[in-house]
N, C-alpha and C positions, 0 to 999 in steps of 0.2 A: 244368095247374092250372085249374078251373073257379073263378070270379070270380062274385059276385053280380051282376045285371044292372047293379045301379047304382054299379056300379064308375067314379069317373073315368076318361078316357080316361089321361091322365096316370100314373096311378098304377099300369094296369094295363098300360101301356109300361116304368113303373124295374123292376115286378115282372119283366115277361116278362127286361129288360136282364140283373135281377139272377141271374134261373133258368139265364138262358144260361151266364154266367161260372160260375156254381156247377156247372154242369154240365161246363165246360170245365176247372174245379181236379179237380173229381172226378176226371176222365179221367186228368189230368197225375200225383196222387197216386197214382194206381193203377200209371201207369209208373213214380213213382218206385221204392213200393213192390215192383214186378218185378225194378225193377236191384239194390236191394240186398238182394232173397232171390238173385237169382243170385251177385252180388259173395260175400255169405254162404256159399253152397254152395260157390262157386269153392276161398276163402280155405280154407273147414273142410277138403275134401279136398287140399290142399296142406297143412294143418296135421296131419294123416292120414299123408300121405306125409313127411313130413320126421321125424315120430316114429318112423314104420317106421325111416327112412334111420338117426337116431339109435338106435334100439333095438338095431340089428341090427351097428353099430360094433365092431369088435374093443377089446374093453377095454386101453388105452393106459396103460399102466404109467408113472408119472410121479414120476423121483426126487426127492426132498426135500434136494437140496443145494444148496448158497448161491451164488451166480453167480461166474465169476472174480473174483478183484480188479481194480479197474481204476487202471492207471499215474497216478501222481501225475506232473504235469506237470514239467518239471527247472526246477531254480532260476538263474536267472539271478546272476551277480555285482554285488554294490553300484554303483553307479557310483564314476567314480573325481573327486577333486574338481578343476575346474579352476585352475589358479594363474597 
């Protein structure tokens, strides 16, 4: 970045400071942006492959009856009274 001459020294050091770090996010968004197009790519062909895995399923015949009954616990006797 070209500066007019009478740029303070000052000022054209927080600039240069500030070029640097904005150059350095740049860089870091760019990787981040890499990992989550590949995480993306990853995931969609797993989601790809799992719809295959499902499509392709023998259709599972699933009857419509009520589950066993289940035992009623046995009853115990009153207690008896002490005398």
């Amino acid at each position: 970045m070209l500066l007019p001459s009478d740029t303070p020294q000052g000022v054209a050091d927080t600039l240069g400071y500030l070029q640097h770090h904005l150059q350095e996010l740049t860089e870091r968004q760019h990787v981040s942006e890499s990992n989550i197009n590949s995480t993306l790519a990853a995931l969609t062909a797993q989601l790809q492959q799992l719809t295959q895995l499902v499509a392709n399923l023998p259709s599972l015949a699933i009857p419509n009856t009520p589950p066993p009954p289940v035992p009623s616990p046995p009853v115990s006797p009153p207690p008896t009274p002490l005398v």
